[in-house]
C-alpha positions in Angstrom: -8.5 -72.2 -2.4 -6.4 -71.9 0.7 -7.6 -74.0 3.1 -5.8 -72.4 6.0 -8.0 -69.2 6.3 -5.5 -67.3 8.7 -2.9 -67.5 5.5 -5.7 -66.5 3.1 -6.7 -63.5 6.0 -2.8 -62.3 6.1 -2.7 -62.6 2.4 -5.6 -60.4 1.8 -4.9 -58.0 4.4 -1.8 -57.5 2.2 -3.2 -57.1 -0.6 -5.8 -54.1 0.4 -2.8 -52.3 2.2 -0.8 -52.4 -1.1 -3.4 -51.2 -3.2 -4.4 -48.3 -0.5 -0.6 -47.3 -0.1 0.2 -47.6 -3.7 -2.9 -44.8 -4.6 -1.8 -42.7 -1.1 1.2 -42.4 -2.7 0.6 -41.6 -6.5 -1.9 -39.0 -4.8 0.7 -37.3 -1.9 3.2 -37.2 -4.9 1.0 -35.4 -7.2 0.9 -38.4 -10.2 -2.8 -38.1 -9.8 -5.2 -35.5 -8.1 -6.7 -36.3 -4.0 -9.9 -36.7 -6.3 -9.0 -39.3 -9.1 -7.0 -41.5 -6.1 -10.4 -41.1 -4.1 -12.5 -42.6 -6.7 -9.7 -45.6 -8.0 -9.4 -46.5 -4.0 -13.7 -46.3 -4.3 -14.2 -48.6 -7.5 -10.8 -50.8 -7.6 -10.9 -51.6 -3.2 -13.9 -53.3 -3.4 -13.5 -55.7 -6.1 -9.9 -56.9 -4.8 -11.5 -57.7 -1.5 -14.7 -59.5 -2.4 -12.1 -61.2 -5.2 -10.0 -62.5 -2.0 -13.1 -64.4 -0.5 -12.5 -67.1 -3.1 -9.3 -68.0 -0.8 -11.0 -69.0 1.7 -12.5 -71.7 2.7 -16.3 -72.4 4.1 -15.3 -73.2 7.8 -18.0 -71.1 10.1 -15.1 -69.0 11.4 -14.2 -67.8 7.2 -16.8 -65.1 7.0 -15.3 -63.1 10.6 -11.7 -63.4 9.6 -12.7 -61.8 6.3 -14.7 -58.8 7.7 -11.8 -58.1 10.0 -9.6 -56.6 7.1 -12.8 -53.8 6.3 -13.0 -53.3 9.8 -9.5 -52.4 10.5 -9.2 -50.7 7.5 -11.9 -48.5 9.0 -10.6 -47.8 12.4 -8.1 -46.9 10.6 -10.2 -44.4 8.7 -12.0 -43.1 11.8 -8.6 -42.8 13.6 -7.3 -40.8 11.0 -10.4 -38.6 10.5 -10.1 -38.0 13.9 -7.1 -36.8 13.9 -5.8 -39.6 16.4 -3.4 -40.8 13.7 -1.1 -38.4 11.7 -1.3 -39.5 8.0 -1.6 -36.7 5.7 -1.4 -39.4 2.3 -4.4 -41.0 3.3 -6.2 -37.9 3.8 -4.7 -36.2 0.5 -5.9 -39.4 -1.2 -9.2 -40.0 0.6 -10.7 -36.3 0.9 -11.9 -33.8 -1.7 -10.8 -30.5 0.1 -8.1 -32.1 2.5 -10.3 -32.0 5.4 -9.1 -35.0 7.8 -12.9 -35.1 9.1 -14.2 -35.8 5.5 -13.1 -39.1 6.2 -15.4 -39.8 8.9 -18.6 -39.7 6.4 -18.2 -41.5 2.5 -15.1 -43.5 3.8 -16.3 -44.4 6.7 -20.1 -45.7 5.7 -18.1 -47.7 2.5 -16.1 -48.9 5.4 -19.3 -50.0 7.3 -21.3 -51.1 4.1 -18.3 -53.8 3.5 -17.7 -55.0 7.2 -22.1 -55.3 7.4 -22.4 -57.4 4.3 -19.6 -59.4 4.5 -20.9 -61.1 7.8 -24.7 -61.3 6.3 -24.2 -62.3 2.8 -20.2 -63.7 2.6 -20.6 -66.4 -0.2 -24.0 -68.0 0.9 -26.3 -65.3 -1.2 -24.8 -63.0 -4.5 -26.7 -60.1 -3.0 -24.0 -58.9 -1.2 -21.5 -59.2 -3.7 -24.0 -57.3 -6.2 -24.9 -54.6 -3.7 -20.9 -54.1 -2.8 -20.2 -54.0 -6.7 -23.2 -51.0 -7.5 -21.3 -49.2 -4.4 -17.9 -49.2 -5.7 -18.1 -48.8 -9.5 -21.6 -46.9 -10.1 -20.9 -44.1 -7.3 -16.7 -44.2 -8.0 -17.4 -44.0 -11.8 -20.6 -41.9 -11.6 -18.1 -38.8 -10.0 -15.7 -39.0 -12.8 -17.7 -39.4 -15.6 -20.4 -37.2 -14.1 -18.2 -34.4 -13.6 -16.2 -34.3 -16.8 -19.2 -34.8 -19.2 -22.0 -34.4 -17.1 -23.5 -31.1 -18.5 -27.5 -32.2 -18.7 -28.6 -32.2 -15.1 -31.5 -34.1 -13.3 -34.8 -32.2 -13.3 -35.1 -33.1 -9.8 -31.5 -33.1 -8.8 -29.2 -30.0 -10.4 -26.1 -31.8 -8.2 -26.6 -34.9 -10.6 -26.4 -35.5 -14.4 -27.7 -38.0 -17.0 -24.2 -38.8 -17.2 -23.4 -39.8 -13.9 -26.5 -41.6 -13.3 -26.0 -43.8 -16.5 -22.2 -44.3 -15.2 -23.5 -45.3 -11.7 -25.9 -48.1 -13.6 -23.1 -49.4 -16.2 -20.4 -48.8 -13.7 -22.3 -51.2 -10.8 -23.9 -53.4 -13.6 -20.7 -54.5 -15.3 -18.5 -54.4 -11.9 -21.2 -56.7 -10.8 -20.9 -59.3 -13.7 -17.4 -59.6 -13.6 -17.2 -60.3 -9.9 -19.9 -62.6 -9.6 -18.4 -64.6 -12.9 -15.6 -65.4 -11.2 -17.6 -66.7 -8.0 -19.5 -69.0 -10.5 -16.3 -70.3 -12.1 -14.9 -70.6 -8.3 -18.4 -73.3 -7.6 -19.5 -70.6 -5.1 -22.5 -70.1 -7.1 -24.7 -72.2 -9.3 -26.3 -71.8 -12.6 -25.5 -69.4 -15.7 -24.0 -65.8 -15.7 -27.3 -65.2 -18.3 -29.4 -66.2 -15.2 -28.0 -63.8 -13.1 -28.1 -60.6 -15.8 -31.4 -59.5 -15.0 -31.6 -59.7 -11.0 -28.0 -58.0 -11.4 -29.9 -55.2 -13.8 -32.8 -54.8 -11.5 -30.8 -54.0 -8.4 -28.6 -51.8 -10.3 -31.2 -49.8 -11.8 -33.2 -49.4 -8.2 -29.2 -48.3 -6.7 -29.2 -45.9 -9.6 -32.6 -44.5 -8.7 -31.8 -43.9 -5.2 -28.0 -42.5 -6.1 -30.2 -39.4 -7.4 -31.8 -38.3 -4.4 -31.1 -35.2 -3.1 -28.9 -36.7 -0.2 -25.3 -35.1 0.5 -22.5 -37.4 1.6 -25.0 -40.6 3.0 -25.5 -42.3 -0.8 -22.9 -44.8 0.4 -25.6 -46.0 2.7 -29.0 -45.0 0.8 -27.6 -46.8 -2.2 -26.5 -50.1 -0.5 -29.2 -50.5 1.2 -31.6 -50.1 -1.3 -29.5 -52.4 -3.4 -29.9 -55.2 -0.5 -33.5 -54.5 -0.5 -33.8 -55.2 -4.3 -31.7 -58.0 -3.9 -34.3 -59.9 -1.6 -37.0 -59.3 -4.4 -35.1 -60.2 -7.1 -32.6 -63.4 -6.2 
């Protein structure tokens, strides 16, 4: 653990920029489609961020530092979105059509769903870190599974498949597990990973349940906050 939480801030900060860049730039250069790099910065940003909480420490002050690097990130976003900030990578890498102003809706609300939870939850309660995880790998993985093999649709929801919703369950459940392991190895956490399976499952499942809804371009929202929800009944 760092102890000096300016180095672990800077560190981090680092970190997310590199991974963004590096997927803005296999995307502008046509290594990988705007829609692949969307999804890879959706599943893999999380889980490096939430990851970089372990350096840290637990002074009071830990938690805002650490929801700075979301919330910048974001501005960013908006900026962009807005058209305020020329950067056509980040908008080859971040939108499905190449529409700057896509931006200012899925982005954006991940944006807000990791600034939010990160100053609520940090490393005092796994819901957060649960919640964050069903975000970024059940709704990444959900859209590239879901569209590749997802030929059965929903009764209820012809825009969703069997496929993706299974994907947005295994995708959250096992992003979920991982992270939270290494907060257990890291002493954040008490207990056994086999105590935390079934809470994990539970939340996943009710995420899952509200990904299907019929709602266009807000799941980042409904799902995390159902998640949280589930999370206060089930941990």
């Amino acid at each position: 653990m760092l102890h000096n939480n300016f180095l672990a801030l800077l560190l981090t900060f680092a970190i997310a920029i590199a991974w963004l860049r590096l997927n803005d730039h296999a995307a502008q250069r046509g290594w990988i489609s705007s829609q692949l790099s969307r999804k890879i910065i959706h599943i893999g940003t999380g889980p490096v961020f939430v990851l970089c909480w372990l350096l840290f420490d637990e002074a009071p002050s830990a938690r805002l530092l650490a929801a700075l690097i979301p919330f910048l990130i974001t501005a960013q976003f908006v900026l962009v979105g807005a058209g305020l900030i020329h950067d056509p990578a980040a908008v080859k890498a971040m939108s499905r059509t190449g529409d700057r102003r896509e931006i200012l809706r899925g982005p954006l609300l991940y944006g807000i769903a990791f600034v939010t939870l990160t100053l609520i939850y940090w490393k005092e309660s796994p819901i957060g870190i649960v919640a964050l995880m069903l975000l970024c790998g059940g709704d990444g993985l959900a859209d590239i599974l879901g569209r590749r093999y997802g030929t059965s649709r929903l009764p209820w929801n012809k825009n969703k498949s069997w496929v993706g919703s299974a994907s947005v369950f295994f995708g959250g459940f096992t992003l979920a597990v991982l992270v939270l392991w290494a907060f257990l190895l890291g002493g954040v956490f008490s207990g056994e990973m086999t105590d935390y399976l079934l809470p994990i499952a539970l939340v996943c499942l009710v995420g899952t349940l509200i990904e299907t809804a019929p709602l266009h371009d807000i799941d980042n929202l409904t799902v995390t906050l159902a998640a949280v929800l589930a999370g206060h009944l089930v941990f």
